[in-house]
C-alpha positions in Angstrom: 47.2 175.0 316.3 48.0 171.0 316.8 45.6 168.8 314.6 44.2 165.6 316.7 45.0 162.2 315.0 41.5 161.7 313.4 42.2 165.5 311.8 46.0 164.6 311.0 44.6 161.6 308.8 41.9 163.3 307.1 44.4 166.0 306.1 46.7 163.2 304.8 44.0 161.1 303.4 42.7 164.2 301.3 46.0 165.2 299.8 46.2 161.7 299.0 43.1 161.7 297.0 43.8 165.2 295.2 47.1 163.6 294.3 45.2 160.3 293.0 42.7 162.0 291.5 46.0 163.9 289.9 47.4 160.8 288.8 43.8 159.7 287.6 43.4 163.1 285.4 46.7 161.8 283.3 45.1 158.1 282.9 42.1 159.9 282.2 44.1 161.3 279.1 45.7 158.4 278.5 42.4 156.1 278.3 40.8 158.8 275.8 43.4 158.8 273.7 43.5 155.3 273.2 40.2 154.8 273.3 40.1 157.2 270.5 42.9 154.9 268.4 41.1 152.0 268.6 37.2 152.5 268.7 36.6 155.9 266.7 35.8 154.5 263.2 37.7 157.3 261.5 40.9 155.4 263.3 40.8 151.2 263.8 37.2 151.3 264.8 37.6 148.2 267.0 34.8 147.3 269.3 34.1 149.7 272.0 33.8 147.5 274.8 37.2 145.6 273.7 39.0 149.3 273.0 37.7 150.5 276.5 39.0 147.4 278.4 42.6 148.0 276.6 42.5 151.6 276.9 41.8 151.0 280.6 44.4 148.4 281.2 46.9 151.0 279.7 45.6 154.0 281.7 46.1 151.5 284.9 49.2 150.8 284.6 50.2 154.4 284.0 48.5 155.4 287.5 49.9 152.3 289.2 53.5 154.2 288.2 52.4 157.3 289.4 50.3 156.4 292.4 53.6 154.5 293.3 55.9 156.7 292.9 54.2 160.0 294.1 50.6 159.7 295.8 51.1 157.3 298.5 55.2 156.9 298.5 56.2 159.0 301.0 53.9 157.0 303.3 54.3 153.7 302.4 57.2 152.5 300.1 60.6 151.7 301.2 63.8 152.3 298.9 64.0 149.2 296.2 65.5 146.6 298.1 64.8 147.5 301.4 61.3 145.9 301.8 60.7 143.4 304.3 63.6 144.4 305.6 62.3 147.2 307.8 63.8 149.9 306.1 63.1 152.8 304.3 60.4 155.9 304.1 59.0 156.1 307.6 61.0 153.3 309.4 61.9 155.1 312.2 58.0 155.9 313.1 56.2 152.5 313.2 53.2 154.6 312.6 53.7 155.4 309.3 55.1 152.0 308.3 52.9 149.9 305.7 50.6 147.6 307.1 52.8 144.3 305.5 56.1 145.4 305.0 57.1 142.6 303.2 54.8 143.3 300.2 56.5 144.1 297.0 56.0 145.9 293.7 54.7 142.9 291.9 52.2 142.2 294.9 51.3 146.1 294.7 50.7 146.0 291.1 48.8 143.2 291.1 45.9 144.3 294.2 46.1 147.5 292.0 45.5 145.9 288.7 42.4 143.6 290.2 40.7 146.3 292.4 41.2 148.7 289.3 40.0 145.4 287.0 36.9 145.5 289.3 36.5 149.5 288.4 37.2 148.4 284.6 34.2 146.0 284.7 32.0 148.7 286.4 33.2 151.5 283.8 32.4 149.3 280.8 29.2 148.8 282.2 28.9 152.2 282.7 30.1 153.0 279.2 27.6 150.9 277.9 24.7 152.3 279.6 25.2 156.0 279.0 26.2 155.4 275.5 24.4 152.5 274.4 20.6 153.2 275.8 21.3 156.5 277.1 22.8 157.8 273.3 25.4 160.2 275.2 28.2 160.7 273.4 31.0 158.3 273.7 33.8 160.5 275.3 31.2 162.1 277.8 30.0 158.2 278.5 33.6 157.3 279.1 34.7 160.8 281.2 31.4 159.7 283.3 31.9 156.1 284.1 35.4 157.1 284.9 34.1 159.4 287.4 32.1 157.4 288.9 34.4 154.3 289.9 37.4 156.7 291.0 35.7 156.5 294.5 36.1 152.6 294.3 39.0 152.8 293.4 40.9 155.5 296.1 39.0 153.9 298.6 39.8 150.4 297.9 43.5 150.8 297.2 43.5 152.6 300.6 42.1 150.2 302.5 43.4 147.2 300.7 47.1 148.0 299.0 48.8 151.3 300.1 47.2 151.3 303.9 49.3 152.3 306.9 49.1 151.0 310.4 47.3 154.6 311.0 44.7 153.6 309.4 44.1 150.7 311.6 45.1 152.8 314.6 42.8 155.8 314.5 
């Protein structure tokens, strides 16, 4: 059975997503257990908004890593050096060529770190809520609000910094 283009990319789009959601599930370990070091008062007992905010910037750029190197390179990364050059993963299908082939790591990592800044803003908000007036538990608070901007964040990174000329071509 041959899969039509709009079935091709939801197949690809949701093994993308179980592979960031993946890479999110480590960064969800990652942003516990700092957030653990620095806000539980039987550790530093920092502030909980300030703890969550670096516990967050440190689970982010563990996913950026991961979501580089496994969720969305095989569709969108060239070898180091090769970009904006044309070569690399893809090349010899135009189709599965990233949308700007000149963009680099640093411009990557940087649309990753301010969409995933947005979904900070919206988990500390989050955070506050459940825990603060809603008296949840902290770690449940924080597994929530992380739950809840994970769409954001897949489907902005998608549209905005690992997007494929598919996408615009479906």
């Amino acid at each position: 059975m041959t899969l039509s283009l709009p079935q091709l990319w939801r197949s690809e789009r949701l093994l993308q997503f179980i592979k960031f959601c993946c890479v999110g599930g480590s960064g969800l370990v990652v942003d516990m257990a700092i957030l653990a070091l620095l806000a539980d008062p039987r550790f530093l007992g920092l502030n909980m908004a300030l703890s969550k905010v670096l516990a967050a910037e440190v689970a982010m750029v563990n996913n950026f890593i991961w979501n580089e190197l496994w969720t969305f390179r095989p569709h969108s990364l060239a070898p180091i050096g090769a970009e904006g050059r044309g070569e690399g993963a893809g090349s010899s299908n135009p189709k599965s060529e990233i949308r700007n082939p000149k963009s680099g790591l640093l411009r990557r990592f940087l649309t990753f770190n301010a969409i995933c800044g947005i979904g900070i803003a919206l988990a500390v908000l989050f955070l506050h809520f459940f825990h603060t007036w809603l008296g949840w538990n902290l770690y449940a608070s924080n597994f929530f609000a992380i739950l809840l901007v994970t769409f954001w964040n897949f489907a902005m990174n998608i549209r905005l910094n690992w997007a494929t000329l598919t996408d615009h071509q479906s």
